[in-house]
PLY file of the C-alpha trace (Angstrom):
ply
format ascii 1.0
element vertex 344
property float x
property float y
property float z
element edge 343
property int vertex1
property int vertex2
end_header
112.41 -22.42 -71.77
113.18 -18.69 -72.60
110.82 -15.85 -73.94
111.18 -16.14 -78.07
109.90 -12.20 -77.96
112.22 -9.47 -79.03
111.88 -8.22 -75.77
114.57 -8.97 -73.27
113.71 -11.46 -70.22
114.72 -9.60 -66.99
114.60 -10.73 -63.65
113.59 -8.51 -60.80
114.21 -9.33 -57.27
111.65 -8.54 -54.74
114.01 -7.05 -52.15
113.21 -6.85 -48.88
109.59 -8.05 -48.12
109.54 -5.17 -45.50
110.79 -1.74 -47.59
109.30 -0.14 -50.53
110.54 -2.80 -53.23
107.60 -4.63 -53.98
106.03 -1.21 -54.18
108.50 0.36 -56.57
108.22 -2.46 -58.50
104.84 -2.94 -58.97
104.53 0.83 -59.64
106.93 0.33 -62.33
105.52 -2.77 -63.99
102.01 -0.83 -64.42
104.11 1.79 -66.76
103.69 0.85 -70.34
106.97 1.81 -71.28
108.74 -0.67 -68.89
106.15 -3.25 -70.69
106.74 -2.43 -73.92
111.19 -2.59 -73.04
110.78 -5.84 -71.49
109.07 -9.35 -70.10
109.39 -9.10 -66.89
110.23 -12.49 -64.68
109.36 -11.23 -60.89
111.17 -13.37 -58.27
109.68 -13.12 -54.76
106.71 -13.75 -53.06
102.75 -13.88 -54.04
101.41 -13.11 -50.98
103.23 -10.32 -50.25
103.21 -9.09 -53.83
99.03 -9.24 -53.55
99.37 -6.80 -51.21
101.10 -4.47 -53.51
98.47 -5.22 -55.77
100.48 -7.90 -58.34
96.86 -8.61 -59.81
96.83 -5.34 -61.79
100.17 -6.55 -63.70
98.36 -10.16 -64.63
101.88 -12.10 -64.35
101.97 -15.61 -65.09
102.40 -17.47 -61.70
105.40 -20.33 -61.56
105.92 -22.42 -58.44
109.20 -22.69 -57.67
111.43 -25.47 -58.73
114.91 -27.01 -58.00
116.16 -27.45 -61.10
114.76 -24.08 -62.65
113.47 -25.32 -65.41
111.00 -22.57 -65.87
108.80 -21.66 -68.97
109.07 -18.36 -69.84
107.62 -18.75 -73.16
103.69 -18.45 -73.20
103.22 -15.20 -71.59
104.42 -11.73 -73.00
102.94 -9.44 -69.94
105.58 -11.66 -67.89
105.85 -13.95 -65.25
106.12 -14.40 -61.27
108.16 -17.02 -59.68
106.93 -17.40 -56.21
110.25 -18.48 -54.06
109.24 -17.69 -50.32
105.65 -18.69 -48.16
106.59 -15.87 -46.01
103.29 -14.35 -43.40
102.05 -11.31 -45.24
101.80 -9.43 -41.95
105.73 -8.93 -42.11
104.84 -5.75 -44.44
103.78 -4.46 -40.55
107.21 -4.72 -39.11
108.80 -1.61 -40.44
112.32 -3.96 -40.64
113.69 -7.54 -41.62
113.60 -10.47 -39.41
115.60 -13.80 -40.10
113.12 -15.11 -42.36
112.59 -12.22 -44.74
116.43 -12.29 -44.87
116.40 -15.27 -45.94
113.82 -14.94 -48.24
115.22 -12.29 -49.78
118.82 -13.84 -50.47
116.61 -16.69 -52.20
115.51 -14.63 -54.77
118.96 -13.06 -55.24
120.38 -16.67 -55.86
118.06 -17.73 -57.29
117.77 -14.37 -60.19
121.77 -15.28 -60.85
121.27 -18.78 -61.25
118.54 -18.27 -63.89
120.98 -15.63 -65.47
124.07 -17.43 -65.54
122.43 -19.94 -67.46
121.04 -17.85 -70.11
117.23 -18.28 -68.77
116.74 -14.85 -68.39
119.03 -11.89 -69.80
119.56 -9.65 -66.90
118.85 -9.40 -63.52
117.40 -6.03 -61.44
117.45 -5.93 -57.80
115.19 -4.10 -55.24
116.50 -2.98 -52.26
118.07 -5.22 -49.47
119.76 -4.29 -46.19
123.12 -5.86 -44.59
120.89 -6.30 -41.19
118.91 -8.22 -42.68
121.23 -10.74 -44.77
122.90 -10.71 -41.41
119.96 -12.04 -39.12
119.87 -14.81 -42.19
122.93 -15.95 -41.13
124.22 -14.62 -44.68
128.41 -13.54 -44.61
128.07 -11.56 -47.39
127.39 -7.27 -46.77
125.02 -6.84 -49.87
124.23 -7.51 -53.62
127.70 -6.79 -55.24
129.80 -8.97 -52.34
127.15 -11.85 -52.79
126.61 -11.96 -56.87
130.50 -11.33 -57.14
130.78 -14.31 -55.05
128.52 -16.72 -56.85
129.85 -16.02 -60.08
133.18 -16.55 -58.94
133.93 -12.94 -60.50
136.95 -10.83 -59.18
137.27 -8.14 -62.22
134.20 -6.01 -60.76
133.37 -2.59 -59.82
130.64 -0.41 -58.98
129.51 2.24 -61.51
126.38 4.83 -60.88
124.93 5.52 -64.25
122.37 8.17 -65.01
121.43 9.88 -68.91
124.03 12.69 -67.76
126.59 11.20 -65.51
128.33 8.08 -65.24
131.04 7.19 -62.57
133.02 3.96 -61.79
134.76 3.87 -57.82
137.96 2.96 -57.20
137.64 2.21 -53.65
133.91 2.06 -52.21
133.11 1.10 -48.42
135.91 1.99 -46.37
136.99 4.79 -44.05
138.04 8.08 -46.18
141.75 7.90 -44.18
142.08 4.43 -46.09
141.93 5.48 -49.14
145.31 6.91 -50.38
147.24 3.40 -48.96
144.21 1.38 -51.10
145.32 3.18 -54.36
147.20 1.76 -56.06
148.54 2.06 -60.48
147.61 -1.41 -60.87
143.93 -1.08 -59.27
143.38 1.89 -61.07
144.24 0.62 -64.53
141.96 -2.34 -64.07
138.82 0.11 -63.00
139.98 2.28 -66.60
139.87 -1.15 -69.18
136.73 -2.32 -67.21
134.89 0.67 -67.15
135.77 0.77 -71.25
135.04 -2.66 -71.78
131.63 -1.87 -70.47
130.78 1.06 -71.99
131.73 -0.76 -75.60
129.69 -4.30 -74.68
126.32 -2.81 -72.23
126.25 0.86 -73.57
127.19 0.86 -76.84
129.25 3.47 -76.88
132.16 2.41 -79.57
134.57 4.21 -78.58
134.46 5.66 -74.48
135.59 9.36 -73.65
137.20 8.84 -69.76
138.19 10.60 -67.37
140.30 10.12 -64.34
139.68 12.26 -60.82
142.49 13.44 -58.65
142.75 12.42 -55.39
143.55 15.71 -53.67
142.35 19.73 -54.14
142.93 20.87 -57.74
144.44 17.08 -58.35
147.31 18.06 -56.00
148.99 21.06 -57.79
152.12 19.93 -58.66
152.73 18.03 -56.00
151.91 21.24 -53.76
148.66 19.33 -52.30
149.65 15.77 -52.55
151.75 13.30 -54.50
149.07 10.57 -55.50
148.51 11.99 -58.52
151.82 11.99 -60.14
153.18 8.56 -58.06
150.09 6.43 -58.51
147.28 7.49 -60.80
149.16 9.39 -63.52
151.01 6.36 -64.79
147.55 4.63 -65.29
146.49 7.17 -66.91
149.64 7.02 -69.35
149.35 3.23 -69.96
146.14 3.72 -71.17
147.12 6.35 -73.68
149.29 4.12 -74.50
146.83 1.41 -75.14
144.70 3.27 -77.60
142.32 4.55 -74.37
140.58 7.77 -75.16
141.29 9.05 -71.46
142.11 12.00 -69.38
143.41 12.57 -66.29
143.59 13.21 -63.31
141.45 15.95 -63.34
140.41 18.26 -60.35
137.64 16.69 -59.07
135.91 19.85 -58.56
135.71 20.32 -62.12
135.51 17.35 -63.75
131.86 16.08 -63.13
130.94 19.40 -64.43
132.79 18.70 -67.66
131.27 15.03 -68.00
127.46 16.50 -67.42
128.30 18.59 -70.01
128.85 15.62 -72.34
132.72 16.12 -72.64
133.26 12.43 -70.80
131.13 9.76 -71.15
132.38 8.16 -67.18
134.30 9.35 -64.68
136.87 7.34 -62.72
136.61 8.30 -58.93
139.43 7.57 -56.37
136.37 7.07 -53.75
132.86 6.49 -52.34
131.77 10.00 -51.90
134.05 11.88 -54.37
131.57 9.99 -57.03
128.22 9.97 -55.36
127.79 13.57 -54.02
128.19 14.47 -57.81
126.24 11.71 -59.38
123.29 12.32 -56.73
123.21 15.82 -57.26
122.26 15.35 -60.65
120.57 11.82 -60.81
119.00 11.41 -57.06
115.79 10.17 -58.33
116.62 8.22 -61.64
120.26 7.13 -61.07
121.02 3.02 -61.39
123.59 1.19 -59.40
124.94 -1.23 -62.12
127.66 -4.30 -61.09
130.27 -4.25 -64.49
132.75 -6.59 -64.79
130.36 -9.94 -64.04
129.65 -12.24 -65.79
126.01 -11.59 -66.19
124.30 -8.07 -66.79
122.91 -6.37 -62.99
121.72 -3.12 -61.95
120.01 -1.88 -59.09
117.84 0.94 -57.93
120.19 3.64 -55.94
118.39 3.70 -52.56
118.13 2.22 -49.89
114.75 -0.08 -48.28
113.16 3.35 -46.93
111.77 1.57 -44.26
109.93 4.76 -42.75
108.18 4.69 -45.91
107.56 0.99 -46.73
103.73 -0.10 -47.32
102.45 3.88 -47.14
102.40 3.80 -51.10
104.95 7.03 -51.22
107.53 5.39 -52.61
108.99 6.98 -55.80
109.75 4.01 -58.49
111.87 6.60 -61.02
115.14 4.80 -59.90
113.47 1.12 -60.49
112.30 2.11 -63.55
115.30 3.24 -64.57
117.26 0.06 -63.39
114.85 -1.89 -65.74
115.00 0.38 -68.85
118.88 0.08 -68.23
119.29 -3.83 -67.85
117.10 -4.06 -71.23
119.01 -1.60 -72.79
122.46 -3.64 -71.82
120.99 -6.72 -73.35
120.18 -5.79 -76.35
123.86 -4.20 -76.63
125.30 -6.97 -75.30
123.29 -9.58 -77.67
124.79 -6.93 -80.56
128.16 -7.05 -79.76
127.86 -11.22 -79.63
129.02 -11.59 -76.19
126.72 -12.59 -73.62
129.08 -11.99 -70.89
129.81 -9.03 -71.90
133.27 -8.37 -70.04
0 1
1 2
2 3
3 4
4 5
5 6
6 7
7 8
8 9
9 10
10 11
11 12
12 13
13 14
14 15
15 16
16 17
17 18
18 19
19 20
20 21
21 22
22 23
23 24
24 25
25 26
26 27
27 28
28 29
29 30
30 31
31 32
32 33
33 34
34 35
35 36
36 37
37 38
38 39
39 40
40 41
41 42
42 43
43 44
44 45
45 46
46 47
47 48
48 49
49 50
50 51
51 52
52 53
53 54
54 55
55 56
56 57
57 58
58 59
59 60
60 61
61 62
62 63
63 64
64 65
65 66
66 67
67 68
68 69
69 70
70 71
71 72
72 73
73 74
74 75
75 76
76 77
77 78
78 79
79 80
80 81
81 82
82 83
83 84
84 85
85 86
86 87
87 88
88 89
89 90
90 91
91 92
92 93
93 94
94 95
95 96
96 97
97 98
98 99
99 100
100 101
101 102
102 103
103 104
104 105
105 106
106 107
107 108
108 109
109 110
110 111
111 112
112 113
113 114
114 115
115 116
116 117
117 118
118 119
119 120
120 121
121 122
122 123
123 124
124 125
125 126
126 127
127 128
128 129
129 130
130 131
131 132
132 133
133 134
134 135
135 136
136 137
137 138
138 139
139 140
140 141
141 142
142 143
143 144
144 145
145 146
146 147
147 148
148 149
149 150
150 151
151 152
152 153
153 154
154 155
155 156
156 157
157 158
158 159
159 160
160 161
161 162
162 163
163 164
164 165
165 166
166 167
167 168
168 169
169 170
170 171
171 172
172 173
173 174
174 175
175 176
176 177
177 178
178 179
179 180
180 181
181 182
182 183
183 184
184 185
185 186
186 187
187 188
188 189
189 190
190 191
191 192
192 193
193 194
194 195
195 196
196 197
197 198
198 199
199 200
200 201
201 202
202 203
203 204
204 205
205 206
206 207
207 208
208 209
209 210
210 211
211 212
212 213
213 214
214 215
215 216
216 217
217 218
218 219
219 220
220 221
221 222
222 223
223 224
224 225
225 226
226 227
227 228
228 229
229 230
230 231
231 232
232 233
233 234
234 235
235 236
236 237
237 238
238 239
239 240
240 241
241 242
242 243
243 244
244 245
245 246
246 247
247 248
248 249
249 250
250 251
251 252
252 253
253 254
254 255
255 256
256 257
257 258
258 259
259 260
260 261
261 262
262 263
263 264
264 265
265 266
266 267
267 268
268 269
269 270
270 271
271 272
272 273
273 274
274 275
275 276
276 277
277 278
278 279
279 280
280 281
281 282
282 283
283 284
284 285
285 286
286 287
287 288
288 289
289 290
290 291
291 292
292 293
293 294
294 295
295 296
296 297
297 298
298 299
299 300
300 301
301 302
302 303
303 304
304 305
305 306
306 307
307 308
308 309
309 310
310 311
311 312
312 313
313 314
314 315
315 316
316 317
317 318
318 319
319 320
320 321
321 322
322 323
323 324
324 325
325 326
326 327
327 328
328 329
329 330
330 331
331 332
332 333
333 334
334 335
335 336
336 337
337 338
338 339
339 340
340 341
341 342
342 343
């Protein structure tokens, strides 16, 4: 049964048992503003969440169930959903083991489940690592291969979002000498219409400003530097045009991000991994979101990493969690405004 508060229902996965997420997120849960934003439904473990003092949140504690047929109607400080017995002295280890892996791709599944149904309206992730979905026995790398997976999406991308700075990758994980043969007109023109789409359905913005990055120094000169630009990313640039997209491109990319920060774009359309995050970290290290568009349910994501050398010292900072959460909430209530829960 869902939350009848005005409040959006938001799942939050634990994370790794053994970084800072349980940390970060109990840090962030104590904030009234995140209270106030949303009713939390925390998907991990109790035992390990008592040790990052869950009691001072006073969440509503479910026992897990395999149908999910959860109440999430009689509390409005939120709920826990306790999916994983695991020994609380794993918060020692400084690193995952198999069973932590697995615990922590339970509450992953188990967050998209409950979202894909309509049970809660958006899901926020702590931190994982690859190592440890690996010693699971897991064949996916991370969140985006795994949730893109269950929801049988294709049409996805990654976009770092921040108050200042937006930007959507082209290509992501793979070596920079890759990248030119991965571009491609058609791949770029499905990152432009998604990234729109999205900023229309989970932002709100009616009608998105975009802009496209070269590939090469000063977005090749004229062909002096490189041909990408003209062969393969202008003409994506011109079908949009053509399509009614308010878009420009490409750009050099050593200008560009200076132009969007300004408030000239509202995203930026990078050609690849780093070309997008040295900018976007510059400006939004501490309170920048990783958010999945193009599924089928609404998910963002701190932009760190498990910070192992940190885990269970209380250190960790939870601006970036708190940000994920104030950004899922803020994606469903746009979403539930434009009348399409899935958004894309």
């Amino acid at each position: 049964m869902k939350n009848h508060s005005h409040r959006p229902l938001l799942g939050i996965t634990m994370g790794d048992p053994t970084g800072i997420g349980p940390e970060i997120i109990i840090k962030s849960l104590t904030d009234p503003e995140i209270i106030n934003l949303c009713t939390p439904v925390l998907l991990g473990d109790a035992e390990i969440l008592k040790k990052a003092d869950v009691n001072s949140v006073a969440l509503h504690e479910l026992v897990m169930t395999d149908d999910l047929n959860y109440d999430f109607s009689n509390c409005p400080k939120g709920f826990l959903v306790c999916l994983s017995s695991l020994n609380p002295d794993v918060t020692k280890l400084g690193g995952p083991t198999p069973e932590t892996g697995s615990a922590m791709e339970t509450y992953i599944n188990t967050g998209v489940d409950l979202a894909l149904s309509g049970a809660i309206d958006a899901l926020v992730t702590a931190p994982i690592t690859k190592t440890g979905l690996k010693l699971a026995g897991s064949s996916f790398h991370g969140h985006t291969e795994l949730i893109a997976h269950k929801t049988g999406t294709d049409n996805f991308a990654m976009m770092m979002a921040g108050p200042r700075l937006k930007v959507v990758l082209t290509t992501i994980h793979i070596p920079l000498s890759q990248v030119p043969a991965q571009l491609t007109t058609h791949e770029i023109t499905r990152i432009i219409n998604l990234t729109r789409d999205t900023l229309i359905t989970r932002f709100g913005i009616k009608t998105p400003r975009l802009a496209v990055a070269g590939l090469n120094p000063h977005a090749g000169e004229q062909g002096m530097f490189g041909n990408e630009e003209a062969d393969i990313i202008l003409p994506a640039v011109i079908k949009a045009q053509k399509e009614g997209v308010d878009i420009t491109g490409p750009l050099p990319p050593d200008t560009v991000f200076f132009h969007a920060v300004e408030g000239r774009f509202d995203s930026v359309i990078c050609m690849y991994h780093d070309q997008g995050l040295i900018p976007f970290k510059l400006v939004h290290f501490r309170d920048g979101v990783n958010t999945t568009i193009g599924l089928p349910i609404i998910r963002t994501s701190v932009d760190h990493g498990t910070a192992y050398d940190i885990a269970w010292t209380g250190k960790a900072d939870p601006s970036s969690m708190k940000e994920a959460i104030k950004m899922a909430a803020l994606q469903a209530v746009n979403q539930k405004r434009h009348g399409n829960r899935n958004g894309n």
